[in-house]
C-alpha positions in Angstrom: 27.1 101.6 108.1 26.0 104.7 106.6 27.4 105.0 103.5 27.0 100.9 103.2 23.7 101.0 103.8 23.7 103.3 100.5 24.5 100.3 98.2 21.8 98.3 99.4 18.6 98.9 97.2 16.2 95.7 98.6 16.3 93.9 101.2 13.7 90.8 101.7 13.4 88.5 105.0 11.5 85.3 104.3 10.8 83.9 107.7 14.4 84.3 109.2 15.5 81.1 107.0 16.2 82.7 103.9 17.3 86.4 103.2 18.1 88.2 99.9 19.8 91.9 99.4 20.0 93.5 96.4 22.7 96.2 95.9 23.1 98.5 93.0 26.4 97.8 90.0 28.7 100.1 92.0 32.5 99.6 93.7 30.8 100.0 97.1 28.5 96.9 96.6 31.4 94.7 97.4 31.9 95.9 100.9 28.1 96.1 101.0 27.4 92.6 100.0 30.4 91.3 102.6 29.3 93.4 105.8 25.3 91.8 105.0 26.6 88.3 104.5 28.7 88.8 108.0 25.7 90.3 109.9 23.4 87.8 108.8 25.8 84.7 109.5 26.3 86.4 113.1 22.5 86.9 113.8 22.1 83.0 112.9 24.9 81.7 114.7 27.0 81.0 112.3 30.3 83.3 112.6 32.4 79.8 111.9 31.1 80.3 108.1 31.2 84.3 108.0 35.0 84.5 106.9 34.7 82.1 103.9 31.4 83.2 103.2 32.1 86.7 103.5 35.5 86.1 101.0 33.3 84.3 98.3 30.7 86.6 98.4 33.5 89.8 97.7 35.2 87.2 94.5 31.6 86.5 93.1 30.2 90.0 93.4 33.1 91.5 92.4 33.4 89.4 89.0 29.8 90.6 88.6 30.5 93.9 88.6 33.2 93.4 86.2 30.3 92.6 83.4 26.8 94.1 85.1 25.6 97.4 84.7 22.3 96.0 86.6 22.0 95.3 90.0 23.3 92.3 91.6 21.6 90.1 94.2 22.8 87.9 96.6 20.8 85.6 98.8 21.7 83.1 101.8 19.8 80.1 103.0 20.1 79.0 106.3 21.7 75.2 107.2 18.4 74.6 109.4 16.6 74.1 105.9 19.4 72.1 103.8 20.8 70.3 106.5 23.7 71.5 107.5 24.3 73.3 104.5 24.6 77.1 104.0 23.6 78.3 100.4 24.8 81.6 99.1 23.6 83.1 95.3 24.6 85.5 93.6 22.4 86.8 90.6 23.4 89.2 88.0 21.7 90.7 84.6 23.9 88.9 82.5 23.3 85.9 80.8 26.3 84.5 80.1 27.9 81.8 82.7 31.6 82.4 83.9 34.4 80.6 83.1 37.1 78.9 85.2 40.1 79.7 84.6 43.8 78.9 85.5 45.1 82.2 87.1 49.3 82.7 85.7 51.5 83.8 88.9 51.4 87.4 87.4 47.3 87.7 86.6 45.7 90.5 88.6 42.4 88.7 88.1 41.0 85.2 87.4 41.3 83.4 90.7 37.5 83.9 91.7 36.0 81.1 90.5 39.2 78.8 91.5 38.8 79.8 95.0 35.3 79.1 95.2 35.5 75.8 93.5 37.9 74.8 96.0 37.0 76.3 98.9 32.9 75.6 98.8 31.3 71.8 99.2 30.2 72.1 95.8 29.1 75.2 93.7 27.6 76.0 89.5 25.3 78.5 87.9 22.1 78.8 86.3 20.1 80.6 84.1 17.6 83.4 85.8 14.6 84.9 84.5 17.0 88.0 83.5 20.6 87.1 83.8 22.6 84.2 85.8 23.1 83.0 89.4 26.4 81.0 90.3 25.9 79.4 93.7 27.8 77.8 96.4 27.2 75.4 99.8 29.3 75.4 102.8 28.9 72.9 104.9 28.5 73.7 108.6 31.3 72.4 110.7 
């Protein structure tokens, strides 16, 4: 967790219901991001969503990094306050909205937004004060 815990530059804890990290433009805040998203799905009960979760989180902060120079932030709302839904965000400096794309057989990229439009309940993106946030619900089994 050491070198994880690195990545992370905020942290902020709204009543148990709702928690936000923010983790610096750097390779590392992939595995970051994932490990949080896990931990916090296992504190809440929830290690039926952590996989998925956990996977979307990596595609979404990884095309981030891709573009972002800034940091990246990624927040989870617990089901207990959407019913039954888990929402995940992830903000980033830049303003301009991704693009879903069809991935060819031999592309080493372009599948993130594919697999979380089909593996999420539904997902989009939105302008920030500073940047973008594409989000996605998973539905509690």
């Amino acid at each position: 967790m050491g070198h994880a815990a690195r990545e992370v530059i905020g942290v902020i804890d709204t009543e148990g219901d709702c928690v936000e990290w923010t983790f610096s433009a750097e390779p590392g805040a992939v595995r970051a991001a994932r490990s949080a998203v896990r931990g916090r799905l296992h504190h809440w009960g929830l290690d039926c969503l952590a996989d998925i979760a956990a996977l979307l989180v990596s595609e979404l902060v990884t095309n981030a990094l891709r573009h972002a120079t800034g940091p990246i932030g990624v927040r989870l709302v617990r089901p207990a306050r959407l019913g039954g839904v888990l929402l995940v965000e992830v903000s980033d400096p830049i303003p301009d909205f991704p693009r879903e794309r069809i991935a060819a057989p031999e592309d080493e990229s372009g599948r993130g937004l594919q697999l979380v439009a089909h593996s999420s309940r539904r997902w989009g993106t939105r302008p920030g004060g500073a940047g973008k946030t594409v989000w996605f619900e998973l539905a509690v089994p």
